[in-house]
C-alpha positions as CSV (number, residue, x, y, z in Angstrom):
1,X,23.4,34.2,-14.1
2,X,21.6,36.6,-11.8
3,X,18.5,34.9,-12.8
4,X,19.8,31.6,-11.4
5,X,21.3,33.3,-8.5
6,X,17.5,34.3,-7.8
7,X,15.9,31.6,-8.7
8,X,18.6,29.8,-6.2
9,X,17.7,32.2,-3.4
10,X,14.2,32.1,-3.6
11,X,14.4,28.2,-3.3
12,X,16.6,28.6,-0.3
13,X,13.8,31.2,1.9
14,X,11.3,28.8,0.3
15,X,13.0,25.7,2.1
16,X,13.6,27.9,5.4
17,X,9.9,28.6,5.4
18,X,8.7,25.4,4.8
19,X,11.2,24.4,7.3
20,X,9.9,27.0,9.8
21,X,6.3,26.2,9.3
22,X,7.1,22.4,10.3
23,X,8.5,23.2,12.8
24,X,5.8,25.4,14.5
25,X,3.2,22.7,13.6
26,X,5.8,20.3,15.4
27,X,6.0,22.4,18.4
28,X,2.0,22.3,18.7
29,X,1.7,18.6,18.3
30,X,4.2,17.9,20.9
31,X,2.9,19.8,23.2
32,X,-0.3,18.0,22.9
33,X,1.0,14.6,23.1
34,X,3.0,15.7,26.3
35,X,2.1,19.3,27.9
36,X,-0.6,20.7,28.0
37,X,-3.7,20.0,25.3
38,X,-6.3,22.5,25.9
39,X,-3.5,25.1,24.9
40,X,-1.8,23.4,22.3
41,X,-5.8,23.0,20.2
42,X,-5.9,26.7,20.9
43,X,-2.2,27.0,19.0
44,X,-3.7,24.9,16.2
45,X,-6.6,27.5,15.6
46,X,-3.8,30.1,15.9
47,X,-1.8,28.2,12.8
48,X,-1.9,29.3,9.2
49,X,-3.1,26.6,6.5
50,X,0.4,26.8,4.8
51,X,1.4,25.7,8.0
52,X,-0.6,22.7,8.7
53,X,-0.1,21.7,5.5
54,X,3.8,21.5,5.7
55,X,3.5,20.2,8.8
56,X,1.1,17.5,7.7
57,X,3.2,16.9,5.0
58,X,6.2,16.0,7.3
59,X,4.4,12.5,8.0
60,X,5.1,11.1,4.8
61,X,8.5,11.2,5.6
62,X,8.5,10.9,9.6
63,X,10.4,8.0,11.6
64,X,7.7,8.3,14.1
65,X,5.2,5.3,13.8
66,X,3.0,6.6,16.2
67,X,2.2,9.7,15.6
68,X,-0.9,9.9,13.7
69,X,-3.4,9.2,16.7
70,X,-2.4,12.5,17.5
71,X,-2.5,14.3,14.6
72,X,-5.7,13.1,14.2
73,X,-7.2,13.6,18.0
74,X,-5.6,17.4,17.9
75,X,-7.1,18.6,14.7
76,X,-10.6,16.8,15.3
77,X,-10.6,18.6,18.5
78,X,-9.7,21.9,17.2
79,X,-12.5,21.6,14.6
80,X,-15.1,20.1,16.7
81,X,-14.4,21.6,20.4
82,X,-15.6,25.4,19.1
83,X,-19.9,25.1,18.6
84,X,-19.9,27.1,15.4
85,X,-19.2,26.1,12.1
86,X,-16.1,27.8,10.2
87,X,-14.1,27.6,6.8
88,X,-10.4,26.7,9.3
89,X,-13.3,24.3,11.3
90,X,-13.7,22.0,8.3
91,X,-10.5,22.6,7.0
92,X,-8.9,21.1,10.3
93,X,-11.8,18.3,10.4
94,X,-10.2,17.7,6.5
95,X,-7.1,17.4,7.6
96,X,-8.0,14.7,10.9
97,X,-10.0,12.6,8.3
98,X,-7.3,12.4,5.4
99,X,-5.0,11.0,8.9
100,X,-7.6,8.6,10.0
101,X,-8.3,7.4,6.4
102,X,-4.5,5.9,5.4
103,X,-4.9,2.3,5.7
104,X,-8.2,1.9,5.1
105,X,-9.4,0.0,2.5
106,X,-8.7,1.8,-1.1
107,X,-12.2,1.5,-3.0
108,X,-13.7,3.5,-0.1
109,X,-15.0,7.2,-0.4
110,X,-13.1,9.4,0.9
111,X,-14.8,12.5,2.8
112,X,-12.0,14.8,2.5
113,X,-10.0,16.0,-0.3
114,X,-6.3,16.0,1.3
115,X,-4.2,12.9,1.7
116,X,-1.2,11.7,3.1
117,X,0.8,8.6,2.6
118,X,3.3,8.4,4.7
119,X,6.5,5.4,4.6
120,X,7.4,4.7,8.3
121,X,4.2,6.1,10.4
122,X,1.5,3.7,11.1
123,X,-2.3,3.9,10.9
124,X,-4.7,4.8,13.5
125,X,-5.5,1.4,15.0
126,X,-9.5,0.4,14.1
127,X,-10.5,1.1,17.4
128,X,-9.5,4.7,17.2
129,X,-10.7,4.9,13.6
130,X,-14.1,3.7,15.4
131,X,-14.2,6.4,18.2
132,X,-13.2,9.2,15.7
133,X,-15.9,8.2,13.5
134,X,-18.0,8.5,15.9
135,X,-17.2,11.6,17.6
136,X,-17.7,13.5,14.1
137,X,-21.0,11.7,13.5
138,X,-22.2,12.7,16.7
139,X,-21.0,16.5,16.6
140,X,-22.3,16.6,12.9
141,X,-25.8,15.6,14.1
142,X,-25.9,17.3,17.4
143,X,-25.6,20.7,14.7
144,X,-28.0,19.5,12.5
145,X,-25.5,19.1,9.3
146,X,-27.1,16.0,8.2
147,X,-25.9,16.0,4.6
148,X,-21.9,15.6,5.9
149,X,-22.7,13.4,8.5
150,X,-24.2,11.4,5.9
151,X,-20.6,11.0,4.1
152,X,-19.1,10.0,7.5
153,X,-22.0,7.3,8.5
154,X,-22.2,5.7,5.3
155,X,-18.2,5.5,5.3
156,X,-18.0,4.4,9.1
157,X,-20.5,1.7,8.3
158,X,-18.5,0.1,5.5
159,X,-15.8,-0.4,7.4
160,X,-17.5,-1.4,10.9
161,X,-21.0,-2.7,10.0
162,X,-21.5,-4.8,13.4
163,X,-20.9,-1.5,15.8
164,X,-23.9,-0.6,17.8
165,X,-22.5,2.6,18.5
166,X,-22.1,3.1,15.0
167,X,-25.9,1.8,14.0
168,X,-27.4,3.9,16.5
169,X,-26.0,7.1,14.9
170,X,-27.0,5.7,11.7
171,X,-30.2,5.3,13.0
172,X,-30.7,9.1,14.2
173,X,-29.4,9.9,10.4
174,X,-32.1,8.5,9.2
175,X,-34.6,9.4,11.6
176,X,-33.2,13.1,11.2
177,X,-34.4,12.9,7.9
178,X,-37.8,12.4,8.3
179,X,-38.0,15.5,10.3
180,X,-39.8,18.7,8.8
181,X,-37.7,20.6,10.9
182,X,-34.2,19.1,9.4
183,X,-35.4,17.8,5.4
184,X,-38.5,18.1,3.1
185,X,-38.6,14.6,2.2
186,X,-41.2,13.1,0.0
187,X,-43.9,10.5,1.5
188,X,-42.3,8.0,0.2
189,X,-38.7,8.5,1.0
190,X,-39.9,9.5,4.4
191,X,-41.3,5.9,4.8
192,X,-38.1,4.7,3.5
193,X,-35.8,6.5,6.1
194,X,-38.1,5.4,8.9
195,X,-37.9,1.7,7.7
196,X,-34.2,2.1,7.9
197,X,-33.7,4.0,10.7
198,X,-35.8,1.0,12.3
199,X,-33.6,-1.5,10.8
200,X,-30.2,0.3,12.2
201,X,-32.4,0.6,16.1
202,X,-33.0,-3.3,15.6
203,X,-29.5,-4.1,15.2
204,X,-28.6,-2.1,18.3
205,X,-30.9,-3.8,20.7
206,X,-29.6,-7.3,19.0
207,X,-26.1,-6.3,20.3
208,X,-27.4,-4.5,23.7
209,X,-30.8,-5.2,24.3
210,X,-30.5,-2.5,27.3
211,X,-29.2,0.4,25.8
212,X,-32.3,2.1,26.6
213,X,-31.9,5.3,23.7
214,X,-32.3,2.4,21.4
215,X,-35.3,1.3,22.8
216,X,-36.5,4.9,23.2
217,X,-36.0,5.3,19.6
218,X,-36.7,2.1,17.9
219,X,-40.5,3.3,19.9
220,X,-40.4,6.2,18.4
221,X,-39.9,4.8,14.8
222,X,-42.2,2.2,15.2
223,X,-45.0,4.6,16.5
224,X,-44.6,6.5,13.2
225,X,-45.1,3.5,10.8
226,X,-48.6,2.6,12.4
227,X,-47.3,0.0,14.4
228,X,-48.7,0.9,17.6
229,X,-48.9,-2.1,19.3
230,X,-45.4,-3.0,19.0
231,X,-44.5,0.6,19.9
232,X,-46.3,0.2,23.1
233,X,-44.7,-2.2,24.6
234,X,-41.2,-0.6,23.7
235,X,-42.0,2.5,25.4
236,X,-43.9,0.8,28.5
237,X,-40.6,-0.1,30.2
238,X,-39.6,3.0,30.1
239,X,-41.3,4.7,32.7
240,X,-39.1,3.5,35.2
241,X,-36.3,4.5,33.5
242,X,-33.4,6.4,36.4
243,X,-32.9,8.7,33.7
244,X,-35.1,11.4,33.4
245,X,-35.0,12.3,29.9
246,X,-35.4,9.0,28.8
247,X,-38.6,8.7,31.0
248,X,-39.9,11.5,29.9
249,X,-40.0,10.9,26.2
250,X,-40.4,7.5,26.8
251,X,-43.9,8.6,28.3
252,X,-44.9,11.7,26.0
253,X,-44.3,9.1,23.1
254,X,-46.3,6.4,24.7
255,X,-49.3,8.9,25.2
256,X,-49.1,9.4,21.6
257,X,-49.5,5.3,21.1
258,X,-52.2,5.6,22.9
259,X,-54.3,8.2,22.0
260,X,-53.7,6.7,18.5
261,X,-55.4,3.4,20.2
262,X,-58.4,4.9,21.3
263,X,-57.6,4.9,24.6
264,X,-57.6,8.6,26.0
265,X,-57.3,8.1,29.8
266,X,-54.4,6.0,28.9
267,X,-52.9,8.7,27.0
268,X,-53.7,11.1,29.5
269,X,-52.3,9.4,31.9
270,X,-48.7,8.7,30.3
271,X,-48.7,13.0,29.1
272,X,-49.1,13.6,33.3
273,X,-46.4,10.8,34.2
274,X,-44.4,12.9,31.5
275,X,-45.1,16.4,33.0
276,X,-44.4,15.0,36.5
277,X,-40.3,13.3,35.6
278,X,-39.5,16.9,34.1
279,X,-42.2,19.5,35.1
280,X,-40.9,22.6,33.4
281,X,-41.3,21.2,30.1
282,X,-43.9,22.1,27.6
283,X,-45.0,19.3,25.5
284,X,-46.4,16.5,27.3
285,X,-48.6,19.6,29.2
286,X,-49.4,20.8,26.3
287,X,-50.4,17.4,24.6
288,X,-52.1,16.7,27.7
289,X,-54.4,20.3,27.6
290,X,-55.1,19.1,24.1
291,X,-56.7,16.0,24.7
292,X,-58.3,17.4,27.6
293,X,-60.1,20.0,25.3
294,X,-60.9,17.1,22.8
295,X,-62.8,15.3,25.8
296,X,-64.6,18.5,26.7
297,X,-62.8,19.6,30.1
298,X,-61.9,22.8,28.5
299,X,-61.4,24.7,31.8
300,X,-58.5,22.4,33.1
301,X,-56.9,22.2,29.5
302,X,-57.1,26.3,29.8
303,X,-56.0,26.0,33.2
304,X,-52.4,24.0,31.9
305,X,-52.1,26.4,29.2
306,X,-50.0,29.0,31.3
307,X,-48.0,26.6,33.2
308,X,-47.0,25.3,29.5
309,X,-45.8,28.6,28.3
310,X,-45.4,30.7,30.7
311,X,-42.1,32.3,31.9
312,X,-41.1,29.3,34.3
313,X,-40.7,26.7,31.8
314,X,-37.6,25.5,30.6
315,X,-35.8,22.8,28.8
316,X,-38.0,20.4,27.0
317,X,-36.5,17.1,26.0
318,X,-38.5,16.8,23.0
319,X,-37.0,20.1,21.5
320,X,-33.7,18.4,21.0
321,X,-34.8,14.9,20.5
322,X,-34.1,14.9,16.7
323,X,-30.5,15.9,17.6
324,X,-29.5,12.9,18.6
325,X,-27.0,12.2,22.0
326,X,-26.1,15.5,22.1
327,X,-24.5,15.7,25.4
328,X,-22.2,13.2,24.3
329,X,-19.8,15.7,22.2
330,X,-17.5,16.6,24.8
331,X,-17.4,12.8,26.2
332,X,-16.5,11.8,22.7
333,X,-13.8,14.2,22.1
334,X,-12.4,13.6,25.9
335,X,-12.2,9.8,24.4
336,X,-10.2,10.5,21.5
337,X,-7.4,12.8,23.2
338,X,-7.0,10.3,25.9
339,X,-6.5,7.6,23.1
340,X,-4.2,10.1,21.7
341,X,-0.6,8.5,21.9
342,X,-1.7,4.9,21.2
């Protein structure tokens, strides 16, 4: 008997716990749908795992048909908002992508081992599935984690194969991959990345033939196959470009075209237009002092040598070019909470 009146007790604090935990998970969730987010994704970090997962657990059972675009917006941003990568980071990025998953088609991999099925709440609707696909894509390539954003891009395209926004990531997957920097990859699977990363550029520009990082790109790609005429007249345009990053790569590339052309005051030319849309960069000066030393003018290629890498220089473009849109994290995540209570 007093081994069932134990047995009975320990259920009972078990059920209070459980009860407890839901509730403080509750409290944090509300107070992002309704008060104030910023603290309530700090709260989240602040939660224990038995925590979220009682809470989490509360949606299978949950009157609520709308609360999953929260869920998922508060624990993507509590994984994705902080710039390093942590064992509670993924955990919380687990649990946003077992929320985002229910109702998507059943034969699909999932990314994340949790899952939830709950009997009243409804699924995110395909537009937010869209814009949280692409906020983790884009975080997972802006830190260079290339083999989980390749879970997410080959899920995301399943389900949404005609989304620019989605082939353009795809794209800078597979132009990641041929980078010595990010992969080791063969000659021959390098080729094959660059022939697909070409094909997912191609498919952009088909939908938005002015969404000028495609163009930049689909350049770059094409310059790396041999195809130099083609590239050319990609990367031409963009020397007019308002944006200055754009211009500038569009330009350091485009010398590259055409030193590969034979045509070294071309190419001399497009490295100085570089240097002059972002002068404290280093590349295009310093592609430009090499070509000059190739043609003999050793003095002014010394002569750029310092400005190049000397203590005033600063943020190069071309540094973070196999990164992907970057600077579009916080945009991305600012999408998703406002989308957060539809």
């Amino acid at each position: 008997m007093r081994r069932c009146g134990l047995l009975a007790l320990a259920a009972l604090c078990l059920c209070a716990s459980r009860a407890q935990a839901q509730q403080a998970y509750a409290a944090v969730l509300l107070e992002y749908l309704t008060g104030d987010a910023d603290a309530a994704v700090g709260k989240l970090r602040g939660l224990g795992r038995d925590e979220i997962l009682a809470g989490v657990d509360a949606f299978n059972t949950t009157r609520s048909k709308v609360v999953l675009p929260g869920a998922a917006a508060l624990h993507t941003e509590a994984a994705l908002r902080v710039r390093q990568e942590s064992a509670d980071g993924l955990f919380n990025i687990q649990v946003a992508t077992a929320i985002v998953e229910f109702g998507e088609p059943g034969h699909l991999k999932s990314n994340t081992p949790l899952s939830i099925q709950p009997a009243y709440a409804t699924p995110v609707t395909p537009e937010f599935r869209n814009l949280f696909y692409c906020a983790v894509i884009n975080v997972l390539l802006a830190g260079g984690r290339l083999q989980m954003a390749s879970g997410y891009l080959s899920h995301a395209i399943a389900l949404s194969p005609a989304n620019t926004e989605i082939q353009l990531l795809a794209g800078v997957g597979q132009e990641m991959r041929t980078s010595q920097r990010i992969t080791g990859l063969s000659a021959g699977a390098r080729r094959d990345a660059l022939r697909e990363a070409e094909r997912h550029y191609r498919a952009v520009l088909a939908g938005q033939p002015g969404r000028l990082e495609a163009r930049l790109r689909l350049g770059r790609v094409v310059q790396q196959r041999n195809e130099l005429g083609e590239a050319r007249t990609l990367l031409q345009p963009l020397a007019a470009a308002a944006d200055d990053r754009i211009a500038y790569l569009g330009q350091l590339f485009l010398g590259g075209v055409e030193d590969g052309l034979q045509h070294p005051d071309l190419a001399l030319a497009a490295y100085d237009a570089a240097a002059a849309r972002v002068p404290l960069a280093q590349a295009a000066r310093l592609a430009a002092s090499e070509l000059r030393h190739r043609r003999g003018d050793r003095r002014a290629a010394a002569d750029a040598v310092p400005a190049a890498a000397g203590d005033a220089n600063t943020y190069d473009p071309w540094w973070t070019y196999i990164f992907g849109e970057y600077w579009r994290n916080d945009l991305l995540l600012d999408a998703l909470r406002k989308m957060r209570r539809t």
